[in-house]
C-alpha positions as CSV (number, residue, x, y, z in Angstrom):
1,X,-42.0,-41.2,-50.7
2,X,-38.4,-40.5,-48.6
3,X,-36.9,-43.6,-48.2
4,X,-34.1,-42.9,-45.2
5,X,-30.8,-45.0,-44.9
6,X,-30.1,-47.1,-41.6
7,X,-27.5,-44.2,-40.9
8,X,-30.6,-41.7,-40.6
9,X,-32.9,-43.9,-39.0
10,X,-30.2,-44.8,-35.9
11,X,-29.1,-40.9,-36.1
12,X,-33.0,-40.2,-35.6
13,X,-33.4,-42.9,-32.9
14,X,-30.4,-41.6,-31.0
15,X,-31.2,-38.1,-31.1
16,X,-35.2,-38.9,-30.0
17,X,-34.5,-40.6,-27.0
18,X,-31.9,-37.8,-26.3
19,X,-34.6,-35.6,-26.2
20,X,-36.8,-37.4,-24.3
21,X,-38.9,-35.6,-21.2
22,X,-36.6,-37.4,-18.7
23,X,-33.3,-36.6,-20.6
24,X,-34.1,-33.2,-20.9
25,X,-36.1,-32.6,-17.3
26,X,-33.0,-34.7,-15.6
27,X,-30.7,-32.7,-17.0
28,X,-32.1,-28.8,-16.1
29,X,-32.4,-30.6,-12.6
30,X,-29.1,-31.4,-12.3
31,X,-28.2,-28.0,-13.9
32,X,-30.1,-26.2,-11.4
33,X,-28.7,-29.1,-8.3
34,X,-25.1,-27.5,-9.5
35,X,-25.9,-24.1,-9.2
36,X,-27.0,-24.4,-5.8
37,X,-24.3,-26.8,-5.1
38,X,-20.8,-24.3,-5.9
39,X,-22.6,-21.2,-5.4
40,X,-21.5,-20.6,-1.9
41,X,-18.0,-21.6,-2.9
42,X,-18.5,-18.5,-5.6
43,X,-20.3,-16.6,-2.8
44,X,-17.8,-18.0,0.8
45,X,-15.6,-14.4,0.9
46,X,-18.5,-11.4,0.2
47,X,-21.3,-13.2,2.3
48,X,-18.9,-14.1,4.8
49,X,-17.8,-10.7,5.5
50,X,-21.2,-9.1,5.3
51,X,-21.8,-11.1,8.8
52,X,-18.8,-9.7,10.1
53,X,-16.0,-12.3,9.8
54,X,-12.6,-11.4,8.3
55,X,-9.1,-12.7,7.8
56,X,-8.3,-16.5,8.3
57,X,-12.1,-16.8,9.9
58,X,-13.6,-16.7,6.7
59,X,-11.0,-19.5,5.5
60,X,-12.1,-21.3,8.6
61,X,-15.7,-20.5,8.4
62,X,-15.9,-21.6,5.0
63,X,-14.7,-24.8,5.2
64,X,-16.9,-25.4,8.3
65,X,-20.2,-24.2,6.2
66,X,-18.9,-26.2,3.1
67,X,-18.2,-29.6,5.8
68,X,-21.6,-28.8,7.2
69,X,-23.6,-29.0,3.1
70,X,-21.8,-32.3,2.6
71,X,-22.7,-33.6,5.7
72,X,-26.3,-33.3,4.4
73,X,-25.5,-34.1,1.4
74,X,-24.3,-37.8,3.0
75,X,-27.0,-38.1,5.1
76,X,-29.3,-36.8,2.0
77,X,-28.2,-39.2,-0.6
78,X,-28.9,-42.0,2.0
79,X,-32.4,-41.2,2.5
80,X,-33.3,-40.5,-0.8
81,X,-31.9,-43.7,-2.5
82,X,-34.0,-45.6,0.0
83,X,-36.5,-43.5,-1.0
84,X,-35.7,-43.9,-4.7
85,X,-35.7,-47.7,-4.5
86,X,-39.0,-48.4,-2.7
87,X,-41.5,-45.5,-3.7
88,X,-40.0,-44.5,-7.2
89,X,-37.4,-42.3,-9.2
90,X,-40.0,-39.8,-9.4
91,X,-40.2,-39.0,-5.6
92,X,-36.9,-38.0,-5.4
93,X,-36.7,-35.8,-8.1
94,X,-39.8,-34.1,-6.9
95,X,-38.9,-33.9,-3.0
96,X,-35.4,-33.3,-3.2
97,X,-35.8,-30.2,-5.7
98,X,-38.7,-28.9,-3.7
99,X,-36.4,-28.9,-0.5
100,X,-33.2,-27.5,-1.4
101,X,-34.9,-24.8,-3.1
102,X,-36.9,-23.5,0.5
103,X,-33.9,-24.0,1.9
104,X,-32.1,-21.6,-0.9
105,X,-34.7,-18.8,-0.5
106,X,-34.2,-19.2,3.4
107,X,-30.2,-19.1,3.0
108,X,-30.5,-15.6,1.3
109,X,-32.0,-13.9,5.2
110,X,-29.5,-15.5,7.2
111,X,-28.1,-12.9,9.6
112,X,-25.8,-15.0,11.6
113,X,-23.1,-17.9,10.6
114,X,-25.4,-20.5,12.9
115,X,-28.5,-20.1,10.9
116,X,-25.9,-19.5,7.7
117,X,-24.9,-23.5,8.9
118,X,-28.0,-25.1,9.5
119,X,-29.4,-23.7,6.3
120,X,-26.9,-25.4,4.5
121,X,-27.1,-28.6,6.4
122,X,-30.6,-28.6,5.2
123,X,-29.9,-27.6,1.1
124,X,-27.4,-30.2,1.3
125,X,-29.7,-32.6,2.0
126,X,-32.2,-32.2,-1.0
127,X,-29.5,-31.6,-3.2
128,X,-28.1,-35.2,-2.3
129,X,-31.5,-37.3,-4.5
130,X,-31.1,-35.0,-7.6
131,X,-28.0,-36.6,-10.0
132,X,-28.3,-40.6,-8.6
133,X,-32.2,-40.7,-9.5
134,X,-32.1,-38.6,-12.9
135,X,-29.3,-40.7,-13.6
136,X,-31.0,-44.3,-12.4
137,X,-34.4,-42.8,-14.3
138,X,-32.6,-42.3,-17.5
139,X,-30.3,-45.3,-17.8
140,X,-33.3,-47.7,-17.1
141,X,-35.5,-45.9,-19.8
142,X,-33.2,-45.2,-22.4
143,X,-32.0,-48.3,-24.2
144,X,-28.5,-49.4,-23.6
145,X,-26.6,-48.3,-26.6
146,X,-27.6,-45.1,-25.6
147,X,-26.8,-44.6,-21.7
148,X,-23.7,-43.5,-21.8
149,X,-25.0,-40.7,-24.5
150,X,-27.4,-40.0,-21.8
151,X,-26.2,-39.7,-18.7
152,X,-23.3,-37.5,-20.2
153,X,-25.8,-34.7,-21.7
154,X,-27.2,-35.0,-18.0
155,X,-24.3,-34.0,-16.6
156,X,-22.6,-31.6,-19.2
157,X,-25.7,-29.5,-19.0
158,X,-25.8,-30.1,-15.0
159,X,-22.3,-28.9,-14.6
160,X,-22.8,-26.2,-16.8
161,X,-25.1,-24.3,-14.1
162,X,-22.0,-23.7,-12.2
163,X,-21.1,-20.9,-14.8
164,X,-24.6,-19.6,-14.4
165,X,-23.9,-19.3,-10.8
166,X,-20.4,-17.2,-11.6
167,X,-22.1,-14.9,-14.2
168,X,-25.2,-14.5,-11.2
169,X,-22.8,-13.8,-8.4
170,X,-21.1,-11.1,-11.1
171,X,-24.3,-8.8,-11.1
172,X,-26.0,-9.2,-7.7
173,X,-25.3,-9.5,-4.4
174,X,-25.0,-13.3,-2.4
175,X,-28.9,-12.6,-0.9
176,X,-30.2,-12.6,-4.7
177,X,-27.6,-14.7,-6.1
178,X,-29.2,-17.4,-3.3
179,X,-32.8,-16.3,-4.1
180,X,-32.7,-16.8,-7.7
181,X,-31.8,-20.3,-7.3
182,X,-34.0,-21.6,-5.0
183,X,-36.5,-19.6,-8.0
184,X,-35.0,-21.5,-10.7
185,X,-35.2,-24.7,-8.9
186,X,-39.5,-24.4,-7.9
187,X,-39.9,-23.1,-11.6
188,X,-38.7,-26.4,-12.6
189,X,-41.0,-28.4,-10.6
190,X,-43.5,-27.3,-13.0
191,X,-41.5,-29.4,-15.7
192,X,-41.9,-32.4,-14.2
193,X,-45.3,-32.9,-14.4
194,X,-46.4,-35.6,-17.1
195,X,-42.9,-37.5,-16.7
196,X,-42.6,-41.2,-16.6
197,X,-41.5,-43.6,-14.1
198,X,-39.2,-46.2,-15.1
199,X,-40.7,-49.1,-16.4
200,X,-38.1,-51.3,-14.5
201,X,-39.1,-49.9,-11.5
202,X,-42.4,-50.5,-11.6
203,X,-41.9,-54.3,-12.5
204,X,-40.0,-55.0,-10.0
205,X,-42.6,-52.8,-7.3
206,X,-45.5,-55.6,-8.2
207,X,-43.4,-58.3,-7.1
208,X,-42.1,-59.2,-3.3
209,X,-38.4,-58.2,-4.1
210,X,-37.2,-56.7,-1.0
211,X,-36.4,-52.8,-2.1
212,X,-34.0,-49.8,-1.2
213,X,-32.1,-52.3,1.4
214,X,-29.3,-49.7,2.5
215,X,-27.8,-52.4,4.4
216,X,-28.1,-55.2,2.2
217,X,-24.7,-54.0,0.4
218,X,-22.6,-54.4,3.3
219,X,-23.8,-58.0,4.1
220,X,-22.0,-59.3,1.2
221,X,-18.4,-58.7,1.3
222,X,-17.9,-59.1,-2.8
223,X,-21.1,-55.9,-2.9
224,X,-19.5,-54.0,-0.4
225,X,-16.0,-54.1,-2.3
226,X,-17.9,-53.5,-5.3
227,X,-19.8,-50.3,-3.5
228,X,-17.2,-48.8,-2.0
229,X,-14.3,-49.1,-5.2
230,X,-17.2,-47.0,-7.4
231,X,-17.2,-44.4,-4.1
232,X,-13.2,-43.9,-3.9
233,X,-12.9,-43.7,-8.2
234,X,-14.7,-40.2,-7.4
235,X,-12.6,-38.7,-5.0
236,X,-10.8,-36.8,-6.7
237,X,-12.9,-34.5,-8.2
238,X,-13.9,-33.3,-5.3
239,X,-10.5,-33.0,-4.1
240,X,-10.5,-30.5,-6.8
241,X,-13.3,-28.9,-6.3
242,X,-13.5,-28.6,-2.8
243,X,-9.6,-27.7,-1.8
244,X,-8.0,-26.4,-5.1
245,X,-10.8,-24.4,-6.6
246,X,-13.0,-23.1,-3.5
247,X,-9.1,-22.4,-1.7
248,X,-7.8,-21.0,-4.9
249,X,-7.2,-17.6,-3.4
250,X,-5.5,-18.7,-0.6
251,X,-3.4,-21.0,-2.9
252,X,-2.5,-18.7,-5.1
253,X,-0.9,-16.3,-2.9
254,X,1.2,-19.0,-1.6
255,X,2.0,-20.3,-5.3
256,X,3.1,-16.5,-5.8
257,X,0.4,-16.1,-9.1
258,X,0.8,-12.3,-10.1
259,X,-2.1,-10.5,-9.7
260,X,-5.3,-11.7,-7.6
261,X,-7.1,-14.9,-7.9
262,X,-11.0,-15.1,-7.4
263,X,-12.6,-18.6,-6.4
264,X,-15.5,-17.5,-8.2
265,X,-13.8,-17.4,-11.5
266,X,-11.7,-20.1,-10.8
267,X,-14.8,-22.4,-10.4
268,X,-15.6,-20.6,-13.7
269,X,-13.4,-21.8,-15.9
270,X,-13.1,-25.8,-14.0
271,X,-16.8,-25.9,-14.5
272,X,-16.5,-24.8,-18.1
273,X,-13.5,-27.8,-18.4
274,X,-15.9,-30.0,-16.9
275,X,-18.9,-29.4,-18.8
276,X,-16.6,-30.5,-22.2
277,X,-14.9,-33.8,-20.4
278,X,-18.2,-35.1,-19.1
279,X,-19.6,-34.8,-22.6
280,X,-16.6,-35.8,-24.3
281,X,-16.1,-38.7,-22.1
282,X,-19.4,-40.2,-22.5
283,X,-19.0,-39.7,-26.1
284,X,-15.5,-41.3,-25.9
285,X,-16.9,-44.1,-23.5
286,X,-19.5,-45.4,-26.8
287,X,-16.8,-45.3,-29.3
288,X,-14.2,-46.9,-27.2
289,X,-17.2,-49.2,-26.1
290,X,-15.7,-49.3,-22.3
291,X,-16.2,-47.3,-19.3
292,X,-12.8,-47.8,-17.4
293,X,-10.3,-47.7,-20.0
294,X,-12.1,-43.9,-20.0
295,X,-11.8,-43.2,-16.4
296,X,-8.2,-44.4,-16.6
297,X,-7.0,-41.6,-19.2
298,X,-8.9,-39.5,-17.1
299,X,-7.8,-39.8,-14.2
300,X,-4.1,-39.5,-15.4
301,X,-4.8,-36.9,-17.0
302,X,-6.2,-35.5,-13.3
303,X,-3.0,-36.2,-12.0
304,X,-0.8,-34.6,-14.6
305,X,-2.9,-31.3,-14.3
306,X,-2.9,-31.3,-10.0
307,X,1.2,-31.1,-10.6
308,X,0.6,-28.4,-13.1
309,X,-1.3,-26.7,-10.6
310,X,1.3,-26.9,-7.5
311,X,4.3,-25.9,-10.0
312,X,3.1,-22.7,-11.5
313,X,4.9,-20.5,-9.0
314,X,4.7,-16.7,-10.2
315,X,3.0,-17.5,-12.9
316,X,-0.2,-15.0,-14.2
317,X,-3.6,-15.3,-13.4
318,X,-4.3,-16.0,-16.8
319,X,-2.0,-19.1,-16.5
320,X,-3.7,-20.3,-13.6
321,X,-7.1,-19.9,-14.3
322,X,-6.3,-21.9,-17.8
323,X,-4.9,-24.5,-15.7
324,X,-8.4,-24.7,-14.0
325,X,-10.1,-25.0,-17.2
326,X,-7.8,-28.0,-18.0
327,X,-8.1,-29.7,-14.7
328,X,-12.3,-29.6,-15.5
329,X,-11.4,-31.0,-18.5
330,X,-9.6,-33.9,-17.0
331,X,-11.8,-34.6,-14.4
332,X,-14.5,-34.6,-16.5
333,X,-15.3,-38.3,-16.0
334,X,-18.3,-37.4,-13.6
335,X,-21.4,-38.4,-15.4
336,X,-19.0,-42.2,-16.7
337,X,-18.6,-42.5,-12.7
338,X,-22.2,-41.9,-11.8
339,X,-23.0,-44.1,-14.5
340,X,-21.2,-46.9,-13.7
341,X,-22.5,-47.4,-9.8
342,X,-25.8,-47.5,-11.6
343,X,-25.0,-50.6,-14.2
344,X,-23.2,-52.6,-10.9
345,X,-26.4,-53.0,-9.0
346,X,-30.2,-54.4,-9.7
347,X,-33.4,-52.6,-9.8
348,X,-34.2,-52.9,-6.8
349,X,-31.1,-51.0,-4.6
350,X,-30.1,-49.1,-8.4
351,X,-31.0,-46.0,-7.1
352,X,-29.8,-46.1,-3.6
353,X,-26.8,-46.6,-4.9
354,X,-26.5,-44.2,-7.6
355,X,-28.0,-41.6,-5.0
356,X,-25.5,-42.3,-2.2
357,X,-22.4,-43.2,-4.4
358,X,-21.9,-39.1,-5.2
359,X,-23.0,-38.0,-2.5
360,X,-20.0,-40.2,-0.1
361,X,-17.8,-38.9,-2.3
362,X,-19.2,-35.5,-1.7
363,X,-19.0,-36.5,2.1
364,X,-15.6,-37.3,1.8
365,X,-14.7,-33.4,1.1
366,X,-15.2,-33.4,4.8
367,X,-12.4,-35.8,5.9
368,X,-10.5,-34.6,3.0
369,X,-10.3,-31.0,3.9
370,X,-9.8,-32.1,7.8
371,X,-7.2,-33.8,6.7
372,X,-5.7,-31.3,4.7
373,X,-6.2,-29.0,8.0
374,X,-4.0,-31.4,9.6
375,X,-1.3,-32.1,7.5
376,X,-1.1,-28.2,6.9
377,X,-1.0,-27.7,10.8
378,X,1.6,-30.5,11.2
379,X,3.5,-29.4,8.4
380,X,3.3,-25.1,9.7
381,X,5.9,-26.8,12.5
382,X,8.8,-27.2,9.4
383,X,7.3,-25.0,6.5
384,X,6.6,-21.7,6.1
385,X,2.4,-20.7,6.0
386,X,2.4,-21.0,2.5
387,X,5.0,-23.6,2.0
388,X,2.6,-25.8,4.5
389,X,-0.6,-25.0,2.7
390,X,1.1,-26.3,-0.8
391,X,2.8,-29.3,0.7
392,X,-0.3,-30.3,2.2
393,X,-2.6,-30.0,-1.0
394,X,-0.2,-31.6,-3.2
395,X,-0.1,-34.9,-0.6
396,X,-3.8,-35.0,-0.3
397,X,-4.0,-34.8,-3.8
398,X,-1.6,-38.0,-4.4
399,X,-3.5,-39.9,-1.9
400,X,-6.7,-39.2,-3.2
401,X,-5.8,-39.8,-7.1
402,X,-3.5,-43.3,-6.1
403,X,-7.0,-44.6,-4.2
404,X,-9.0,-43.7,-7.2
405,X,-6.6,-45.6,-9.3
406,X,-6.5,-48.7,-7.3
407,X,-10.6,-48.6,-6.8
408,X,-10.5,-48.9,-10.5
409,X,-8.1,-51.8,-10.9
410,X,-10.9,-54.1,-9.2
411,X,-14.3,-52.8,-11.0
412,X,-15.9,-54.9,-14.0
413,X,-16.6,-53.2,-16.8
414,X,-20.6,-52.6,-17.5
415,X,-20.5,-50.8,-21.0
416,X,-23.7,-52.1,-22.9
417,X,-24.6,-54.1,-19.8
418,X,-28.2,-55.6,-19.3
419,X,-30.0,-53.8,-16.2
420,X,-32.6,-55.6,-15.8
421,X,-32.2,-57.5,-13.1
422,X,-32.5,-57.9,-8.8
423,X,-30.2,-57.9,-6.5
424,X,-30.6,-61.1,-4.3
């Protein structure tokens, strides 16, 4: 008879509850939540100008769509962390999945930019329940030496559908490139028959604990400080996202980059960057045994890349999209973010906050890139076009990584933190 070592048995534990249905399911979720999520920043440019728009109106028009998704997205992640919290983890993943995907299908016979808008509206709404409950499903079932290994194969194989969108959008056109992932996403409800709810949840659903209370973390000024600095230590990846990588064309010519730059590919290669700093920062996070000491280096690292970024003038695309790879890297402290909203609250508003922490910060892309419309319009007074679009990104940048910084200063750390417990 085999007689294994301690080392083997915790190996085998770790890797068995890795592979565990909700694990697994959560993660080809997410995976399919992020191809629908950046495919119509691959897509903006070609299904733009097949509905007739051209020049700066597709710069203008995009960023109006892309405002429009979050927007849903905002009011999405609200409604589905309520959800969440008072009917299970379950319902979201279910519902939300079942909705962006229609909506997906739908997106690919649009004919106009108005049904092109409130299309998105409505796919940014179920994509808004998909990371916060996988994420509150997995860190309640999973014991906690093993969250953080968790949620950070979540989101590395979430983040990695983005690439799938870029090789999609490389053979067919936008309708099927919208079509397939709707497909993907109702093929995947399938999966999630036979999973479990979390065990937490239910205990705390037989008692009289008052449950998915939206409100109830603004009536306390110490939760509402903590709520809101685990919402600003996320802005800046969407900073990056939504204004360096979606206006990578735009910013390239303006930067001088030899040689044409495609938003697509640029997406590409962050995605790719982000795919290895989510799992290497979750990895990181259980060595170090600390959650913000790893957002810290990451978010430095963030800022070292952004002036990388705005100081490459006539460089090659090569260069560029390398530096995009990089800044995925850096920023790769998604699923650590995520993760930590979920271990500062109780069972019983867990996943209204992990649901609607993303999915502000995802909101915020829409005062971020009206602000970065203003401060380039302000600036076109002084600059040159291209000398107001740069300025502009590199101050919205600064802002957004110096908030991020300070929101961190004032969290607790939650590494290895009990989560069994109600917020009262």
């Amino acid at each position: 008879m085999e007689v294994r070592s301690p080392e083997s048995i915790a190996r085998h534990s770790v890797i068995s509850n890795l592979l565990s249905a909700a694990v697994v399911v959560s993660a080809l979720g997410y995976f399919v939540d992020i191809y629908d999520l950046v495919l119509f920043s691959i897509i903006r440019v070609p299904s733009l100008q097949s509905l007739g728009l051209k020049g700066s109106a597709i710069l203008d028009t995009g960023i109006y769509l892309l405002n429009v998704q979050m927007a849903g997205m905002l009011l999405g992640g609200i409604a589905w962390g309520i959800l969440g919290d008072k009917k299970g983890r379950l319902s979201v993943l279910f519902g939300s999945i079942l909705l962006y995907s229609l909506a997906n299908i739908a997106n690919g016979f649009v004919q106009t930019v108005e049904q092109y808008a409130v299309l998105r509206f409505i796919a940014g709404l179920g994509l808004a329940g998909e990371l916060g409950a996988g994420v509150t499903l997995v860190s309640e079932l999973l014991p906690k030496e093993y969250r953080g290994y968790g949620t950070a194969l979540i989101t590395s194989v979430g983040v990695a559908g983005a690439t799938l969108a870029w090789f999609i959008a490389q053979e067919f056109g936008w309708q099927t490139c919208f079509w397939i992932g709707g497909g993907l996403g109702l093929v995947l409800l399938i999966l999630r028959i036979g999973i479990l709810e979390s065990g937490m949840f239910v205990k705390v659903a037989a008692t009289t604990v008052r449950r998915g209370s939206f409100f109830s973390l603004f009536t306390s000024r110490s939760r509402f400080t903590k709520y809101l600095r685990c919402i600003l230590i996320g802005l800046p990846t969407w900073y990056l996202v939504g204004i360096l990588m979606t206006l990578a064309p735009e910013l390239s010519k303006a930067l001088d980059v030899t040689g044409n730059i495609s938003g697509g590919e640029s997406i590409f290669w962050f995605y790719i960057g982000l795919t290895i700093g989510n799992l290497a920062s979750g990895v990181i996070s259980q060595l170090l045994k600390s959650r913000r000491k790893v957002v810290l280096i990451f978010l430095v690292s963030t800022a070292t890349f952004v002036g990388a970024y705005f100081l490459q003038h006539g460089t090659t695309p090569e260069i560029f999209y390398s530096i995009c790879l990089f800044m995925g890297i850096s920023s790769g402290y998604w699923a650590l973010f995520v993760t930590i909203a979920a271990e500062q609250f109780g069972t019983n508003v867990r996943a209204t906050v992990a649901t609607t922490v993303p999915n502000f910060v995802r909101g915020a892309l829409v005062p971020i890139a009206l602000v970065f419309q203003w401060m380039k319009g302000i600036l076109a007074s002084s600059y040159s076009s291209s000398q107001a679009l740069i300025y502009s990104g590199v101050i919205v940048g600064v802002v957004t990584i110096g908030i991020a910084l300070f929101a961190l200063s004032g969290l607790h750390e939650t590494f290895g933190k009990d989560l069994d417990y109600v917020e009262t």
